[in-house]
C-alpha positions as CSV (number, residue, x, y, z in Angstrom):
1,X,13.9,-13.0,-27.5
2,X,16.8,-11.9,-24.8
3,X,17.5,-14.2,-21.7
4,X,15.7,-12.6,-18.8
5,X,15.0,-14.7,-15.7
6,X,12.4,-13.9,-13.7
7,X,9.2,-12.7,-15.6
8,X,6.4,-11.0,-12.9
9,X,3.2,-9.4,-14.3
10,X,4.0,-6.2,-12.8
11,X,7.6,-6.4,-14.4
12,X,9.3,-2.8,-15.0
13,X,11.9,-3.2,-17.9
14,X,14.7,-0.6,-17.4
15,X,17.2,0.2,-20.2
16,X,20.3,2.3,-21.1
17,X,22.1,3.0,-24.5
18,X,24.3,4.9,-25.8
19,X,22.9,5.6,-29.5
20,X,26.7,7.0,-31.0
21,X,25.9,10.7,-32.1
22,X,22.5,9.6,-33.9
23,X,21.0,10.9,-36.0
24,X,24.1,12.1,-37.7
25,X,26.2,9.5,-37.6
26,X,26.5,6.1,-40.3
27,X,24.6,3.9,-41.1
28,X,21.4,5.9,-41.6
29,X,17.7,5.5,-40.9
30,X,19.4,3.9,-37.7
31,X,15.8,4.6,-35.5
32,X,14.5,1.4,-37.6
33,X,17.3,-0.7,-36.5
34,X,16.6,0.7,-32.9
35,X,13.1,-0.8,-33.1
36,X,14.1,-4.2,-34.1
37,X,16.4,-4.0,-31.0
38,X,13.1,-2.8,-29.1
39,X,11.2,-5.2,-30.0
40,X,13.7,-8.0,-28.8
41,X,14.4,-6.2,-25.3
42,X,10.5,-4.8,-25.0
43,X,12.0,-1.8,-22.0
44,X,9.0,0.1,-20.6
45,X,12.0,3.2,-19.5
46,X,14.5,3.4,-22.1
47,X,17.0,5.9,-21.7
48,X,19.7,7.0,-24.4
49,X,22.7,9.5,-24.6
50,X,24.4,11.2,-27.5
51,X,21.2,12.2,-28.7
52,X,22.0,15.3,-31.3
53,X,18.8,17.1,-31.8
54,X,14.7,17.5,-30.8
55,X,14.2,16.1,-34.6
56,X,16.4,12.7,-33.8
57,X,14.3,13.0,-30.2
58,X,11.4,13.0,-32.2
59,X,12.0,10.3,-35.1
60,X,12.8,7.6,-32.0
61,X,9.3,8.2,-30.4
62,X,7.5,7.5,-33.5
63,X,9.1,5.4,-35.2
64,X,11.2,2.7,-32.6
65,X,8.4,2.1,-30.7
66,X,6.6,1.3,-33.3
67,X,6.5,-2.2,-32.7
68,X,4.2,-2.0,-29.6
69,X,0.7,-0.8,-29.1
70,X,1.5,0.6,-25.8
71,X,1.8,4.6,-26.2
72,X,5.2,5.7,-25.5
73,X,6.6,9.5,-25.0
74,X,9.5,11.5,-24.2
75,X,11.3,13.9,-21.8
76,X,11.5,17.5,-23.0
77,X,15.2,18.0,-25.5
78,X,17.1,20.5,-23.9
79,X,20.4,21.7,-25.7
80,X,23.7,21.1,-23.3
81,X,23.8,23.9,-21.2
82,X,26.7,22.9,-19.9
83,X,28.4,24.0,-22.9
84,X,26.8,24.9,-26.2
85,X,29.8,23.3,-28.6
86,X,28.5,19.9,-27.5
87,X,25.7,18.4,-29.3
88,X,25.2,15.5,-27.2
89,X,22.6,15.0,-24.7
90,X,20.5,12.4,-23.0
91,X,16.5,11.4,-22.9
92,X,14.2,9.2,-21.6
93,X,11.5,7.4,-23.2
94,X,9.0,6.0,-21.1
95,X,5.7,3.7,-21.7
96,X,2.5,5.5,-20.7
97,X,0.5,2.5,-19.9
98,X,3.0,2.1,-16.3
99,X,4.7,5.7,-16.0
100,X,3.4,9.2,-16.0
101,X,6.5,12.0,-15.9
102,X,6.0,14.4,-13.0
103,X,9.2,16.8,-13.6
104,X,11.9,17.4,-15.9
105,X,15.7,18.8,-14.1
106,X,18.9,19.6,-15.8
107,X,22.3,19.7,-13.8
108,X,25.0,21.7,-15.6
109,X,28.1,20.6,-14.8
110,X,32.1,21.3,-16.7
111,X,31.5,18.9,-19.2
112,X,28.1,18.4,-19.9
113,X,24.6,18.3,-18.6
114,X,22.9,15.7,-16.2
115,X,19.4,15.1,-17.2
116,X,16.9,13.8,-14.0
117,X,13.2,12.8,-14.6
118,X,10.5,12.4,-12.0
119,X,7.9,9.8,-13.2
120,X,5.1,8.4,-11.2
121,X,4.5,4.0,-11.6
122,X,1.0,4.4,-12.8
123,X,-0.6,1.9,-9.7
124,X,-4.0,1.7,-9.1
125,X,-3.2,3.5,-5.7
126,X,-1.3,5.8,-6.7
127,X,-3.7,8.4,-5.1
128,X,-2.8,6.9,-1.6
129,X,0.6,5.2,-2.1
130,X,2.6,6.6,-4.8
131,X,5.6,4.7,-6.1
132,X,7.8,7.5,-7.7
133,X,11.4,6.8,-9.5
134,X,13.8,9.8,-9.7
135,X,15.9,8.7,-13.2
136,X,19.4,10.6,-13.6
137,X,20.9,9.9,-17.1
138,X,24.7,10.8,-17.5
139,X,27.4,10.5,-20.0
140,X,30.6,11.4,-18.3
141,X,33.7,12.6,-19.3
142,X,35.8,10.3,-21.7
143,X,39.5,8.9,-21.6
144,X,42.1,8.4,-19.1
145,X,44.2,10.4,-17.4
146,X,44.4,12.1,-14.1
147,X,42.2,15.2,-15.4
148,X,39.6,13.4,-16.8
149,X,39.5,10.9,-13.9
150,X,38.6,13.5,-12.1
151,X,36.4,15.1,-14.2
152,X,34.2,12.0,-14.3
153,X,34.3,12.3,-10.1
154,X,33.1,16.2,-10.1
155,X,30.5,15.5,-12.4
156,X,29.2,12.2,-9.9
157,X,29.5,14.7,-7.1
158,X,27.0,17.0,-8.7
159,X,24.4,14.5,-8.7
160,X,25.0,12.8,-5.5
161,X,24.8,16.6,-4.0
162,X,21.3,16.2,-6.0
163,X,20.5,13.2,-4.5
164,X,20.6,15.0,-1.0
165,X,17.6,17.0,-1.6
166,X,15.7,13.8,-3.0
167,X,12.9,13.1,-0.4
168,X,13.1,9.7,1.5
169,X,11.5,7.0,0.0
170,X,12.2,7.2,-4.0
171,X,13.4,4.6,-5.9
172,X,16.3,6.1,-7.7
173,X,18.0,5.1,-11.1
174,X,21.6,6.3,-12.1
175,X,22.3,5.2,-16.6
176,X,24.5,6.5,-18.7
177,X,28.0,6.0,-20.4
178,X,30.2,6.4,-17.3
179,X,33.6,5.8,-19.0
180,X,34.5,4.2,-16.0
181,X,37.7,1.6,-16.3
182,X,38.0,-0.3,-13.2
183,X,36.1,-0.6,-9.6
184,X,38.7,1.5,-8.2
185,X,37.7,4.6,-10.0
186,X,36.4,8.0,-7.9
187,X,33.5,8.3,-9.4
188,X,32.3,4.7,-9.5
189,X,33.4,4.8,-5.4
190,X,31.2,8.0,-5.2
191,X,28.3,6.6,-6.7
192,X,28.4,3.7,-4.2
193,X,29.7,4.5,-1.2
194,X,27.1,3.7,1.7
195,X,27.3,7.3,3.4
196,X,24.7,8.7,1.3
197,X,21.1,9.4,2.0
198,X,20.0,7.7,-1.2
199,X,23.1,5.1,-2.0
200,X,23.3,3.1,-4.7
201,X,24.4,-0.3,-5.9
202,X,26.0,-2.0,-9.0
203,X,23.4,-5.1,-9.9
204,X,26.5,-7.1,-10.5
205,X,27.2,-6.8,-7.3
206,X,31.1,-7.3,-6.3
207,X,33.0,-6.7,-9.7
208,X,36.1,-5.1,-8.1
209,X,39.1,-5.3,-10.6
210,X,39.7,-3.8,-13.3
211,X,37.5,-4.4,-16.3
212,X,38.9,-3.2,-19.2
213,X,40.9,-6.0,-21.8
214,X,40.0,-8.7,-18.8
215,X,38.5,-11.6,-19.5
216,X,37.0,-12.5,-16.3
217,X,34.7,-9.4,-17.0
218,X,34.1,-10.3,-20.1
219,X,30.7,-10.8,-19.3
220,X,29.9,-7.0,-18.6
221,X,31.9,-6.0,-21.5
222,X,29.8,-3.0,-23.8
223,X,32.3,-1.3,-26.1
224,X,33.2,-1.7,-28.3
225,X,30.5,-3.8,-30.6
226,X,33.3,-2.8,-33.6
227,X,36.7,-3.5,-35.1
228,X,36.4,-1.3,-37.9
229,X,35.0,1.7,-38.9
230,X,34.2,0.6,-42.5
231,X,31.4,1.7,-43.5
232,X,30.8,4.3,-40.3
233,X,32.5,7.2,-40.9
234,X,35.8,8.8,-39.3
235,X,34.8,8.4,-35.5
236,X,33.4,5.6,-32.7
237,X,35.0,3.8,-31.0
238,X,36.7,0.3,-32.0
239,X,38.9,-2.6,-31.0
240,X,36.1,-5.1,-30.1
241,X,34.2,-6.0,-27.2
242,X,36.7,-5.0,-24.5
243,X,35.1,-1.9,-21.9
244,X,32.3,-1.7,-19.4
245,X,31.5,1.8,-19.9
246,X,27.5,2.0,-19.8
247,X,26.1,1.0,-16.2
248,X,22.5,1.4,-14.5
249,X,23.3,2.2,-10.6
250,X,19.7,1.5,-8.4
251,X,19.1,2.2,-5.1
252,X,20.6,0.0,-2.9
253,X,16.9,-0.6,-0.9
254,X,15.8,-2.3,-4.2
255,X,18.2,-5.5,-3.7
256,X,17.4,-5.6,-0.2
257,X,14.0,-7.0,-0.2
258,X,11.7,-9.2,-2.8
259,X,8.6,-8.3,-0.9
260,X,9.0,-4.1,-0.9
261,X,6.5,-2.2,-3.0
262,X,9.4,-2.2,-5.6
263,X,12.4,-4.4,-6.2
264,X,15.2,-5.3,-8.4
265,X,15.0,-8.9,-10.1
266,X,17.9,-11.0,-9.4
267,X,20.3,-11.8,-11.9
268,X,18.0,-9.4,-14.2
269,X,20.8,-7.1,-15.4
270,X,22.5,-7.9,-18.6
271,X,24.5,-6.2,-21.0
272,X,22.6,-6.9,-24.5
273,X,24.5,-8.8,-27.2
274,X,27.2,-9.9,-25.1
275,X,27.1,-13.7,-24.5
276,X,30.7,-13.3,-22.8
277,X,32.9,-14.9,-25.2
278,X,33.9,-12.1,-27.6
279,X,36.8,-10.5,-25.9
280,X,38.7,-7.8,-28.4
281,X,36.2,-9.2,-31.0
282,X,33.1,-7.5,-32.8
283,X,29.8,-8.5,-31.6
284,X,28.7,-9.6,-34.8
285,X,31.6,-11.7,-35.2
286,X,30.5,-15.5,-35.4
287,X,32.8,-17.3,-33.0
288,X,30.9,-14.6,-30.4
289,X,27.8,-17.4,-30.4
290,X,25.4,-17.9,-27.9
291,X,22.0,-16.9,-26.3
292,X,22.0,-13.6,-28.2
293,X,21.4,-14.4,-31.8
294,X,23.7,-13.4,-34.9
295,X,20.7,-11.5,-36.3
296,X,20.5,-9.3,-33.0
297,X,24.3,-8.9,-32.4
298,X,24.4,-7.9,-36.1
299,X,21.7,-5.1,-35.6
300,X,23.3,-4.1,-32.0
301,X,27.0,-3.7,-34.3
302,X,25.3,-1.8,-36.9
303,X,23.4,0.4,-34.1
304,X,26.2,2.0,-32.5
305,X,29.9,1.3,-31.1
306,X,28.4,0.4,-27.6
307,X,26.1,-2.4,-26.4
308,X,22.6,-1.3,-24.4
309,X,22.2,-2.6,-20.9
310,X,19.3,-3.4,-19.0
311,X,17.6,-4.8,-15.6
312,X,13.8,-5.5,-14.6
313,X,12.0,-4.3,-11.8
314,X,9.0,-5.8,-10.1
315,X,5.8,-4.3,-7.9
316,X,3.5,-6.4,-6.2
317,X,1.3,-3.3,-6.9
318,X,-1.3,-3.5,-9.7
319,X,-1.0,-1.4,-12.9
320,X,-3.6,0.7,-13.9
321,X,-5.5,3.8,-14.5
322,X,-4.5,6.5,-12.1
323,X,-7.1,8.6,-10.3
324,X,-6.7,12.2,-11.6
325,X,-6.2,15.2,-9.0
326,X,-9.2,17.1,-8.7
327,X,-9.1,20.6,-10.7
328,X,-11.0,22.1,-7.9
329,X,-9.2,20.9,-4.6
330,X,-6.1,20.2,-5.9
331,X,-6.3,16.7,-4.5
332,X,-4.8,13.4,-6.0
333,X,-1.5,11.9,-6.8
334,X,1.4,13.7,-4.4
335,X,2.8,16.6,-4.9
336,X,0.4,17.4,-8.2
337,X,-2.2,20.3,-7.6
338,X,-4.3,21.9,-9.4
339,X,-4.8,23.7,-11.9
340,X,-1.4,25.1,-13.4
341,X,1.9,24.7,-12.3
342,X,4.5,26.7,-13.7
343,X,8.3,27.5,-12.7
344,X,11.6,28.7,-14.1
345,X,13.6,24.9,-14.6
346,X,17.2,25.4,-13.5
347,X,19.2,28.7,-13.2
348,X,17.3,32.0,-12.5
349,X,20.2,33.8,-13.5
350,X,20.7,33.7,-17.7
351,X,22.4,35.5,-20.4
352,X,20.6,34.0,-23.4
353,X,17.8,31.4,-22.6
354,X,15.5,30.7,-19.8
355,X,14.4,27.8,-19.4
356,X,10.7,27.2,-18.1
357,X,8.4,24.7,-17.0
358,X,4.8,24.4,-17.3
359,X,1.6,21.6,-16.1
360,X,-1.4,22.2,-16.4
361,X,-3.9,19.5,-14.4
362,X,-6.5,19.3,-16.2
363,X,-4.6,19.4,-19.4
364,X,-5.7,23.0,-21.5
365,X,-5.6,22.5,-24.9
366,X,-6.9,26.6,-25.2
367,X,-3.8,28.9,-26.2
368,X,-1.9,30.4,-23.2
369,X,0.5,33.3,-22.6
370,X,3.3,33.9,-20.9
371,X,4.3,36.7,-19.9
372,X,7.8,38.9,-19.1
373,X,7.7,41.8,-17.3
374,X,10.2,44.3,-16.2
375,X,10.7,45.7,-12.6
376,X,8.4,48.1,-12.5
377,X,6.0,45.2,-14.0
378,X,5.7,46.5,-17.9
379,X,5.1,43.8,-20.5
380,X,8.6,43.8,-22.2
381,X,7.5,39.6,-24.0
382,X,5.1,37.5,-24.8
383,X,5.3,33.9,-25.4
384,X,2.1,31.8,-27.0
385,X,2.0,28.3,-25.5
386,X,-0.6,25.4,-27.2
387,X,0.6,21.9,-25.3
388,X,-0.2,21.1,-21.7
389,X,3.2,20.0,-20.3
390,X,6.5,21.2,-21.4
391,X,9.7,22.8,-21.1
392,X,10.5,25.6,-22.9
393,X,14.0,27.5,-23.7
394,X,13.2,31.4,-24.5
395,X,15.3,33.9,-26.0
396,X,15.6,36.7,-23.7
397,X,19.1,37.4,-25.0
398,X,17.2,40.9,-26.6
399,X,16.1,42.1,-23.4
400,X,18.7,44.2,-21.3
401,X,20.6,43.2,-18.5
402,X,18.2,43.7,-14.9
403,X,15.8,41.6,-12.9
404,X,12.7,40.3,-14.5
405,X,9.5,38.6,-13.7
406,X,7.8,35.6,-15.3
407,X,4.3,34.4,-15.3
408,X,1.3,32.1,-17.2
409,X,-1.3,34.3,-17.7
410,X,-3.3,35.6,-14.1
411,X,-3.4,31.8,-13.3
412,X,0.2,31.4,-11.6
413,X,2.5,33.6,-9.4
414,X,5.1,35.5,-10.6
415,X,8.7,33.9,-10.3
416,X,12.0,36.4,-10.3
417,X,14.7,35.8,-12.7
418,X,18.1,38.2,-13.0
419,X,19.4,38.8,-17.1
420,X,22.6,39.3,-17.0
């Protein structure tokens, strides 16, 4: 089992990784070694990048969780938007005994998409005192060099622009791959500078320097867990354990009091596999002993070319059953009402797919339509829906260029959306 400190009963396990282009990528059947490394590090949020397709989506759920009898499930896969050539993307993975996923965002940016889930801490009063937690998960442009420095900083100024409209009060989570090199990096200053409504803070606290190839960050090191790429193809990264690139930002309110509905757990935040002594070495390599076992580090290598990081959370609030809204007044857990709620997710302006989003409180298992219509409000497609909560893309790259409306059925209101 990993080294965690301080173990609460209402503990939140929070964790990022960076799966390396599965399911693609060498070795294969890599969602089995994922749930040995689950079932050492036991997350209750686990959020990935590099994610390739809904089937590798898909193949995670059921089979890396497999070691729990909690029920676990997933955000919606959207391709990159951002642009269609790149087959990465990110997802979270969240345990339904303690979460309950309210909404589902994607933020385009030049490089590629930033992926934000809204998900309710299933407490026993969550009817009168919700506990929501806004998740972004990122993976930021790559390399150095002036243009991709900044890059990585327009791309952190999307979401802080986000994080503007974020009402007061959530407990917000920034993971991903940030490719970040040293302290003094834009980006890494965007995330945390204190001028923003919802600011956020590094668990480690003061690491200013420069991280990469030094020893005295050795510590936070996470790629890469390789030296060679025998045996995984032509790409990943290697050169040993030598770059803190994958990072979990929080709030800065969640350090700032142990006796808040929510809080961070000191000294929590670890970068799995890394017991700080295998500097330009792979993290399988034997000399890199310690509190992170040779079995684990070898699963970890084999896994991908970066190491997963993680931190716990605690609530002094109870988990629980949460009371369901009412389908007739619409009353219940914040910002859910009944009986459908239905919306175009992102852009309203699209050339090939629109994106839309769909709840439906009760959940309706009978089949549902949705319905296009042109200006002058003829029926020009029709979509069958079956499931109670999703995102969908449709193909509305047939229709012709104008302004179009969108509905579910006579149950929701028409929302505008321009083909172009």
């Amino acid at each position: 089992m990993y080294p965690l400190g301080a173990i609460a009963q209402e503990a939140l396990h929070m964790m990022f990784y960076n799966l390396y282009r599965y399911p693609s990528a060498t070795p294969g059947n890599r969602e089995l070694l994922l749930k040995d490394i689950l079932a050492d590090v036991q997350p209750d949020i686990l959020m990935v990048c590099e994610l390739e397709s809904e089937a590798g989506a898909d193949a995670l759920l059921q089979q890396s969780f497999a070691y729990t009898q909690d029920t676990f499930a997933r955000g919606t896969f959207v391709y990159n938007r951002s642009n269609e050539q790149d087959t990465l993307q990110q997802m979270v993975y969240f345990n339904r005994r303690k979460f309950t996923l309210l909404g589902e965002y994607v933020y385009p940016t030049d490089v590629r998409d930033i992926n934000r889930y809204t998900l309710l801490v299933n407490t026993t009063d969550a009817d009168k005192d919700s506990l929501i937690m806004e998740l972004f998960v990122v993976h930021l442009k790559s390399s150095t060099g002036t243009a991709n420095v900044r890059s990585r900083f327009n791309m952190a100024d999307t979401l802080m622009q986000v994080l503007h409209t974020i009402p007061p009060g959530r407990h917000v989570l920034v993971a991903g791959d940030m490719n970040f090199y040293n302290s003094s990096e834009l980006a890494y200053r965007h995330f945390t500078d204190t001028v923003h409504p919802h600011p956020l803070a590094d668990p480690l606290g003061n690491v200013s320097g420069t991280w990469q190839d030094n020893p005295a960050f050795a510590h936070m090191h996470t790629q890469a867990t390789r030296t060679s790429r025998a045996g995984f193809g032509l790409y990943g990264a290697i050169g040993g354990v030598d770059d803190r690139f994958d990072i979990i930002f929080m709030s800065r309110h969640l350090e700032a009091d142990s006796t808040a509905d929510i809080s961070y757990v000191k000294d929590s935040y670890k970068a799995y596999g890394n017991n700080g002594n295998c500097l330009n070495k792979a993290v399988n390599d034997v000399s890199c002993n310690g509190a992170y076992s040779q079995a684990f580090r070898q699963q970890l290598h084999d896994m991908s070319d970066h190491l997963p990081v993680g931190m716990t959370l605690f609530t002094p609030k109870k988990i629980g059953p949460v009371k369901q809204p009412d389908p007739d007044t619409g009353t219940g857990i914040a910002g859910r009402k009944a009986p459908v709620h239905f919306g175009i997710y992102g852009a309203n302006m699209v050339q090939h797919r629109l994106y839309v989003q769909w709840r439906m409180d009760p959940p309706v298992t009978a089949q549902q339509t949705i319905y296009i219509c042109n200006a002058v409000g003829n029926v020009v497609y029709t979509h069958h829906i079956h499931t109670a909560e999703a995102i969908e893309g449709l193909n509305v790259s047939g229709l012709p260029a104008g302004m179009y409306y969108i509905r579910i059925g006579e149950a929701t209101a028409p929302h505008k959306f321009v083909k172009y």
